[in-house]
Structure formats: C-alpha cells, structure tokens
C-alpha positions in Angstrom: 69.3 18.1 13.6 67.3 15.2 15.3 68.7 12.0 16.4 68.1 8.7 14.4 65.6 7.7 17.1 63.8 11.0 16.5 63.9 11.4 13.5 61.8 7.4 13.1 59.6 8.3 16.3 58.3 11.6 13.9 58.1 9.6 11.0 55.8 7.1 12.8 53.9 9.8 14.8 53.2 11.8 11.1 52.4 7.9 9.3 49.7 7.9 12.3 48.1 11.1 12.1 48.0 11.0 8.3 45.9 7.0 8.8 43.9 7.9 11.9 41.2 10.9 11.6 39.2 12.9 14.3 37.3 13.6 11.4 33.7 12.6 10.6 33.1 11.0 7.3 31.9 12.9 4.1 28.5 12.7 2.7 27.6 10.1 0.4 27.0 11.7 -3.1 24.9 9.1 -4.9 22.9 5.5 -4.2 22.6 3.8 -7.6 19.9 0.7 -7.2 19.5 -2.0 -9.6 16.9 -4.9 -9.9 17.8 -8.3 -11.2 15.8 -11.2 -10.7 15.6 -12.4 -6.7 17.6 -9.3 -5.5 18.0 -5.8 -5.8 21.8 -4.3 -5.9 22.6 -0.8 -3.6 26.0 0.4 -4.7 27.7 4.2 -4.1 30.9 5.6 -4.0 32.8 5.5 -0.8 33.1 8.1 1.5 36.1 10.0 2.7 36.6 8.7 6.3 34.1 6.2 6.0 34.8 2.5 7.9 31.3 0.8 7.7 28.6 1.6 5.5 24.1 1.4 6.7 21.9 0.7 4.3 18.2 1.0 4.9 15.0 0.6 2.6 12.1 2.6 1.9 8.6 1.2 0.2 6.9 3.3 -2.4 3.8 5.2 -0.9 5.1 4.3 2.9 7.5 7.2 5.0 8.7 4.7 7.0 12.5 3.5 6.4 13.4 -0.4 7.3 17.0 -1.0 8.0 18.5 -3.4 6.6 22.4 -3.3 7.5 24.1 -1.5 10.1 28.1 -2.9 9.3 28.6 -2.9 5.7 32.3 -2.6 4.7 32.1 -2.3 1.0 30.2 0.1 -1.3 27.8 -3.0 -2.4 24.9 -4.4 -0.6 22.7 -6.9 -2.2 18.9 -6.7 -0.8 17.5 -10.6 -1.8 14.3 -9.6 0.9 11.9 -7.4 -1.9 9.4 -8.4 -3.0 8.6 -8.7 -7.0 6.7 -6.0 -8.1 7.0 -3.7 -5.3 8.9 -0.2 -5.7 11.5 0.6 -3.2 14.0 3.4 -2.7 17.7 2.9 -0.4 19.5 5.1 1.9 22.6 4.7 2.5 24.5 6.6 5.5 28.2 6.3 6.2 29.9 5.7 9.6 33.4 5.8 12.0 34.1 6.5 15.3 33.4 10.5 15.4 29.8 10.5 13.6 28.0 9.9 10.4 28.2 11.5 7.4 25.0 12.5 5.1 23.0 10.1 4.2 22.0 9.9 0.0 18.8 7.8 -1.2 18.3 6.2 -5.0 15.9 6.5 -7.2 12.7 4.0 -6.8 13.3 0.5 -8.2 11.0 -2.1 -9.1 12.0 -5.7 -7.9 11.6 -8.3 -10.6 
C-alpha cells in the first residue's frame, strides 16, 4: 500500500502525463471559408494536440501560398486583406512543440 505522500505524488505525476503530450498534433480534417462583405472567415475543427493554429492563403490561378498567421489559438481566423472579386483558397496547418500536423485547404471563395 503506498503512503499518503505517494499515493498524491502518483496522482499528480498521472494528472501530468494525461495534460502534457510527446505527441504531435493530428491532421486538420476540413477548412470551411466564408465571404462576407470586407472579410473572409477560415474556421475548422481543432486538432488533437494542437496549441496554435497557421493559416495561409492561396490566390486562384497562382501556386504560391501567402501566410497569413503563424499563432492562432482558436479555430477562427478572419482574413479582412482580400480583395473583392478575387478567388482564394486557405490552408490551415496545426502546431505544438513536437511538430505539425497535416495541413487541410477550403474550397475557393470569392471575396465580396
């Protein structure tokens, strides 16, 4: 039988292996964009492991990704830098300590 003092030292040591992970995070399944007038919203579900969140944008016709954000926290990022009229597509690519995960890109949006 462990002592008192055990016994919480265990409870704390399984409490931080069960918070903490030496584990990558998971892919990001889907990128959802939506145009509004002035901005276009980038949401997705978050990803297992994930702590921060980059987001980067592609122009129709072009092969050439722009990021935009490098240290988003959430699972939202509003892009108020396209231009009316023009198509874009999104990446988005999720991040800790031990790596990245796979990245997932919408479908083509037209800003308004």
């Amino acid at each position: 039988m462990l002592s008192r003092p055990d016994a919480k030292r265990l409870r704390i040591d399984f409490y931080a292996t069960l918070t903490s992970s030496n584990t990558a995070p998971g892919s990001i399944l889907s990128v959802t964009a939506a145009a509004t007038p002035g901005k276009i919203t980038v949401s997705w579900p978050a990803a297992d492991y994930a702590q921060r969140y980059a987001v980067a944008r592609q122009v129709s016709g072009s092969n050439t990704w722009k990021s935009l954000a490098t240290n988003v926290t959430g699972t939202v990022f509003e892009d108020s830098t396209a231009e009316a009229g023009k198509s874009y597509r999104y990446r988005v690519r999720a991040y800790n300590e031990q790596g990245s995960g796979a990245a997932a890109d919408s479908s083509y949006v037209t800003a308004k």
